[in-house]
N, C-alpha and C positions, 0 to 999 in steps of 0.2 A: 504494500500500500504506500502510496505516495501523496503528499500535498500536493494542490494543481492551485490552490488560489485561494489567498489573505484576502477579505474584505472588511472594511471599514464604514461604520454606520454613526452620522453623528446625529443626534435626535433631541428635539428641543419641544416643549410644550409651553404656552401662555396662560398660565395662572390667573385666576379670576379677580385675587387679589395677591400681594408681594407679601410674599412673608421672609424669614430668616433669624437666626440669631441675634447676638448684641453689635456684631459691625456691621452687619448688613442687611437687607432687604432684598431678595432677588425676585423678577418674575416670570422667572421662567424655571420650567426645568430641564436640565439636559441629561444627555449621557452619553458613552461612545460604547456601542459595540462590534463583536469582532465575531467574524464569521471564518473559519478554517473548513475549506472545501478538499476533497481527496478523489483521489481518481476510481475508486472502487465507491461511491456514489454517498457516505458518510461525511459528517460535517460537525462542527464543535462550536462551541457560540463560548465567548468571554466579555468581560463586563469592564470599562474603567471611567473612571471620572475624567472629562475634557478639557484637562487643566494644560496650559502650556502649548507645547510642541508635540504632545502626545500621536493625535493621529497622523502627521506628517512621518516621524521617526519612524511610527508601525507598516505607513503605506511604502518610505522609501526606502528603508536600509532592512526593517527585520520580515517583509514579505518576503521580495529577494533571497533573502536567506535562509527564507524555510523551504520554497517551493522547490519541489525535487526530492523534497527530506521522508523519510518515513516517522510519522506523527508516534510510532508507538518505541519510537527513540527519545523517550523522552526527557530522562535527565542530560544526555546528550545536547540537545539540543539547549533544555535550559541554561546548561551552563554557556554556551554559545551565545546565547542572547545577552545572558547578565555581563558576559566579557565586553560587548560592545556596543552597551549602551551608554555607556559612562555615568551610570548608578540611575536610571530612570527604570523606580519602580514599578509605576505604574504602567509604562506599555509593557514592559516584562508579564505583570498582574494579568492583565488583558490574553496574552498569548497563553501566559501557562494554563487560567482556567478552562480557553479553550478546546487545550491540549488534552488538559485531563478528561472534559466532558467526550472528546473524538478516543480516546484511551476508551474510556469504559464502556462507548455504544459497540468500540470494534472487539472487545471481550467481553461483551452481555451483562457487564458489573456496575455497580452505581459506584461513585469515587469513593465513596467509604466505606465497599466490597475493596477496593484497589487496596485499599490501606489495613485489611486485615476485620473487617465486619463492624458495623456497630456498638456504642456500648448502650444507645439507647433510639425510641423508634419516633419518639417525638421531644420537641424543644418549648422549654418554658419561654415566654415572649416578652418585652416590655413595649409600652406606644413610644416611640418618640417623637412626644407633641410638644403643645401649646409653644408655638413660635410667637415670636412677633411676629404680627398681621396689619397691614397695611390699614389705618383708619378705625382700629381696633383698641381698646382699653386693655393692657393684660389683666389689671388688677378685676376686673369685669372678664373678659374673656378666658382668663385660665384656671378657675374656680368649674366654670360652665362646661368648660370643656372635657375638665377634668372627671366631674361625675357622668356626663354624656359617655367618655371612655369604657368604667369600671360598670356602666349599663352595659356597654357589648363584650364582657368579659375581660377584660386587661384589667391583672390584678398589680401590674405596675407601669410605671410613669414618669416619661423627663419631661423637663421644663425647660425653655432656655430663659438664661437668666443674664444682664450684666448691659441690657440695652435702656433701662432706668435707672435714676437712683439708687442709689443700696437700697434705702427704707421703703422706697415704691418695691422695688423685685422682693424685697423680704415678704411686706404685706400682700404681695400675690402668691409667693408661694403659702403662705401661712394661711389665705383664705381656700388654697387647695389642700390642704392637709385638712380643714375644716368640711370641708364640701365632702372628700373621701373617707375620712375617718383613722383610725389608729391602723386598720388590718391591711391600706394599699401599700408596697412599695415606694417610695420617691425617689428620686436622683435629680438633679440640677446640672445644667452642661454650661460654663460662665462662657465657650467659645475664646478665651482667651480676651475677656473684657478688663481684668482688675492689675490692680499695684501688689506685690504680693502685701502689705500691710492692710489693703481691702479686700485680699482675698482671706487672708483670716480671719477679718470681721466679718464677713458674708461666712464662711465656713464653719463658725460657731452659731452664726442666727441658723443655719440648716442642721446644725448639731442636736438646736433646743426644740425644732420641728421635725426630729426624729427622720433626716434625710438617708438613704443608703451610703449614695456618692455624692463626690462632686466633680465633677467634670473637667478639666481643659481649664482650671481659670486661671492661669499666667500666658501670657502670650508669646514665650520664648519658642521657637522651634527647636532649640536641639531640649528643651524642658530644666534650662537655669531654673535653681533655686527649688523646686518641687520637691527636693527632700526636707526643705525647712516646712512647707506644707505638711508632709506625712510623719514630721515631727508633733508638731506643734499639735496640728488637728487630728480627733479624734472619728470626727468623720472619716471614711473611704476616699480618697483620691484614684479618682480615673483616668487614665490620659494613654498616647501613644498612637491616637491615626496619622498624624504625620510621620513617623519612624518609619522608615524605608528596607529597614533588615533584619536579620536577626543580630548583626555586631549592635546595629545603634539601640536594641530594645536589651542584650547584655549592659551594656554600657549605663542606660538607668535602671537597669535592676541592681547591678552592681553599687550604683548610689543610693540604692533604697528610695529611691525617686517614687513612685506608684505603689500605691495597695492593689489595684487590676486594673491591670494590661488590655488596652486595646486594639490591637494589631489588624487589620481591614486585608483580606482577601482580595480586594481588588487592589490595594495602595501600595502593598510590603513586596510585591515580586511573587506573588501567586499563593497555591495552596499548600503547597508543601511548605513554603517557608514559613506561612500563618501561624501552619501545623507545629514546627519548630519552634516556633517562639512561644507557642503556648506550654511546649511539655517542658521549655527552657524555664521559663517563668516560676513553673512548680515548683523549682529546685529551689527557691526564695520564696514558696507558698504563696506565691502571688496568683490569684484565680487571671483567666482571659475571659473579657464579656468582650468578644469580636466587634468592632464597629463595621456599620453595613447602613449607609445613605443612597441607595442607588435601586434600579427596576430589578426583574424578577430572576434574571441570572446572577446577579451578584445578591439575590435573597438565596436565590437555590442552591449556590456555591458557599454561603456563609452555612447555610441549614447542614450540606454534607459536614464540614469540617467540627458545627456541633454534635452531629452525630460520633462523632472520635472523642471527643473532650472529656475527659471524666471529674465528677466532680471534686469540689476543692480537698475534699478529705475520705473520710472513709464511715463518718459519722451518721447518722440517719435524716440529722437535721443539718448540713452543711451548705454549703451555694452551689447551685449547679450552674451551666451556664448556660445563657441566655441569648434570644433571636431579639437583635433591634429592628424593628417595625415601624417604619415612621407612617403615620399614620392623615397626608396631606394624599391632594387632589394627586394620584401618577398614574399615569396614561400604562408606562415603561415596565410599572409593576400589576399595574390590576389588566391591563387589555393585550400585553405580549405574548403571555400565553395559554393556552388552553384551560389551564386550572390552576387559577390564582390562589393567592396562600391564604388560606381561611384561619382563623382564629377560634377555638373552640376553647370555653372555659380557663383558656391564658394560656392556653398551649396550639403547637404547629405541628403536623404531622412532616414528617422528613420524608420527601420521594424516593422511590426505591427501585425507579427502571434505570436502566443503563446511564452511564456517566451522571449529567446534573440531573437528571429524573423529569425535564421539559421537555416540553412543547413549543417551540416558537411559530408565532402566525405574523409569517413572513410580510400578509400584506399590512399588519400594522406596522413594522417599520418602515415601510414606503410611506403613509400617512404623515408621518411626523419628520423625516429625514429632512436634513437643512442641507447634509454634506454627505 
C-alpha cells in the first residue's frame, strides 16, 4: 500500500455571535483538516488548528514526502516528519492522526486496538462553556448557562475567566457555583489573562468556591513562574496546550510546574506522543485531562487516547480522565460526521471501528471550505 495524495481542508464557520476567552472574541470558527488518500482505495482524516504556516508546510514540503510512502510505516515516517519540520507541532499533529486513523482501517483495529486494547469503553466529559459572548453579561449569562448544562447531563464545567475585573469574574463564577450546587464539578480557564500576584488572588477566590482547577492563568509560553502557583495555591493548576513535546512537558514536570497536564493531540506532534507525555507525567503523579478545542476528529482522536489513560491511582475514588467538550455553535463537530458525540449522563461512548471509529460526510467539508 502506498500514499497517492495529502489533502488539505481549511474550514471556517460564522458564528451568530463572537465569543472567546479573556483576550479575545472571535467569530468564527475554523479548522484545518487532512485527508491521506492510498492507492488501495483507504484514507485517514487528521485534525489541527490553523494557526501560522501550518497548511502551506503540510501542502508543500511534508505531502511530497509522504506520497510514494507506505502509510503503515509508521514510526518511520514520523520521525521523518518531526526531523524537518523545524519543531512545528502541529502539522506533525495533523499527519500523524491521520496516519494512525489509515493504520487501523488497513488492520481492522481502532487506535487503541493499535496500542494494546482499552482500559475502559467510555469517557467521563466536562462542557467547556460559558465564554465571553458578544453583547452578553457573564455575570447574567454564566449562572444560566451553567444550570441549562447540568439539565443535559454535564456533571462538570469550565468557565472562562480573566476578560473582567477580578470581583466581576469572581461574582460570576460564584453565582455559578450557586445556580449548580455543591455536587457539579468546576474549573476556571484565566487563558493567560493575570499578573501572577492576580493570579493568586483569583486562585484563592476559586479555592473558597470549591473550584477543581485552574487553568492557563499566566501568560508565559514556555509557563514562567507556575511553580510558584502550584506552591502557593491549593487549588489544581492546569496548563500545557501550548507545549509542543514531550522534552518541553518533562521540563515543567520537572519544575513541578502543573498538578495536570494538558497535552492536545492535535498541538504536541500527534498521538503517540500525547500518549507519552501522559504515562511520563504519572511518574510525578500528575493526572493528563487532554485538551481538545477543535470538530469531530480531533474529539474522536482525543476519545481513542482516553480510552488508554488509566486512572490517576488505583483507589476506587481517584480522577479519571476526562473528554473536553466544548459545548458552542460547530458545524466541524456536530455535522462532519455520521454520528456525533452524544453525551449521556456525563459520559461519551468511545468508537470502536477501525482507526478513529468515523464517519466523514465529505460533502460537508465542501460547504464550509475557504481553502
Amino acid at each position: 500500500m502506498k500514499i497517492s495524495a495529502v489533502e488539505t481542508y481549511l474550514l471556517q464557520h460564522k458564528l451568530p455571535r463572537a465569543i472567546g476567552p479573556s483576550t479575545m472574541l472571535y467569530p468564527y470558527r475554523e479548522t484545518l483538516l487532512i485527508k491521506i488518500s492510498t492507492d488501495e482505495g483507504l484514507v485517514g482524516w487528521g485534525e489541527t488548528a490553523p494557526i501560522g504556516a501550518v497548511q502551506a508546510l503540510i501542502k508543500e514540503q511534508f505531502a511530497p514526502a509522504l506520497i510514494g510512502q507506505n502509510p503503515l510505516e509508521h514510526r518511520r515516517l514520523w520521525r521523518r516528519l518531526w526531523g524537518m519540520n523545524f519543531g512545528n507541532p502541529l502539522a506533525v499533529a495533523a499527519i500523524d492522526i491521520a496516519l494512525h486513523d489509515l493504520r487501523g482501517k488497513a488492520l481492522n483495529l481502532s487506535i487503541a486496538e493499535l496500542y494494546g486494547g482499552r482500559l475502559r469503553d467510555q469517557a467521563s466529559v466536562y462542557a467547556s462553556a460559558m465564554n465571553y459572548t458578544e453583547g452578553l453579561d457573564a455575570e447574567e449569562q454564566y449562572p444560566a448557562e451553567a444550570a441549562a448544562l447540568v439539565e443535559r447531563g454535564f456533571g462538570a464545567l469550565k468557565m472562562r475567566l480573566g476578560g473582567l475585573p477580578m470581583a466581576r469574574d469572581l461574582a460570576a463564577a460564584a453565582a455559578v457555583r450557586d445556580a449548580v450546587g455543591p455536587g457539579v464539578l468546576l474549573m476556571a480557564d484565566g487563558n493567560g489573562a493575570y499578573s501572577l500576584s492576580k493570579a493568586i488572588q483569583v486562585g484563592r477566590g476559586l479555592e473558597a468556591l470549591d473550584f477543581y482547577w485552574f487553568e492557563e492563568p499566566l501568560p508565559q509560553p514556555d509557563y514562567t513562574a507556575y511553580e510558584i502557583l502550584t506552591d502557593k495555591l491549593d487549588i489544581a493548576i492546569a496548563a500545557g496546550e501550548a507545549l509542543g513535546s514531550r522534552g518541553a512537558f518533562k521540563a515543567v514536570l520537572m519544575r513541578h510546574a502543573m498538578d495536570i497536564v494538558q497535552p492536545d493531540v492535535s498541538l504536541c506532534g500527534g498521538f503517540a506522543e500525547c500518549l507519552f507525555i501522559s504515562e511520563m507525567a504519572r511518574l510525578w503523579g500528575v493526572p493528563s485531562v487532554p485538551h481538545c478545542w477543535g470538530g469531530a476528529v480531533l474529539i474522536a482522536a482525543t476519545l481513542q487516547l482516553l480510552a488508554l489513560l488509566p486512572d490517576a491511582s488505583w483507589a476506587r475514588g481517584t480522577e479519571t480522565p476526562m473528554l473536553e467538550l466544548d459545548t458552542y455553535e460547530n458545524p466541524f463537530r456536530d455535522r462532519l460526521v455520521t454520528e456525533p458525540t452524544q453525551v449521556r449522563a456525563g459520559f461519551v461512548t468511545i468508537p470502536t471501528g477501525p482507526g478513529l471509529g468515523i464517519e466523514i460526510v465529505e460533502e460537508v467539508i465542501e460547504q464550509y471550505r475557504i481553502e
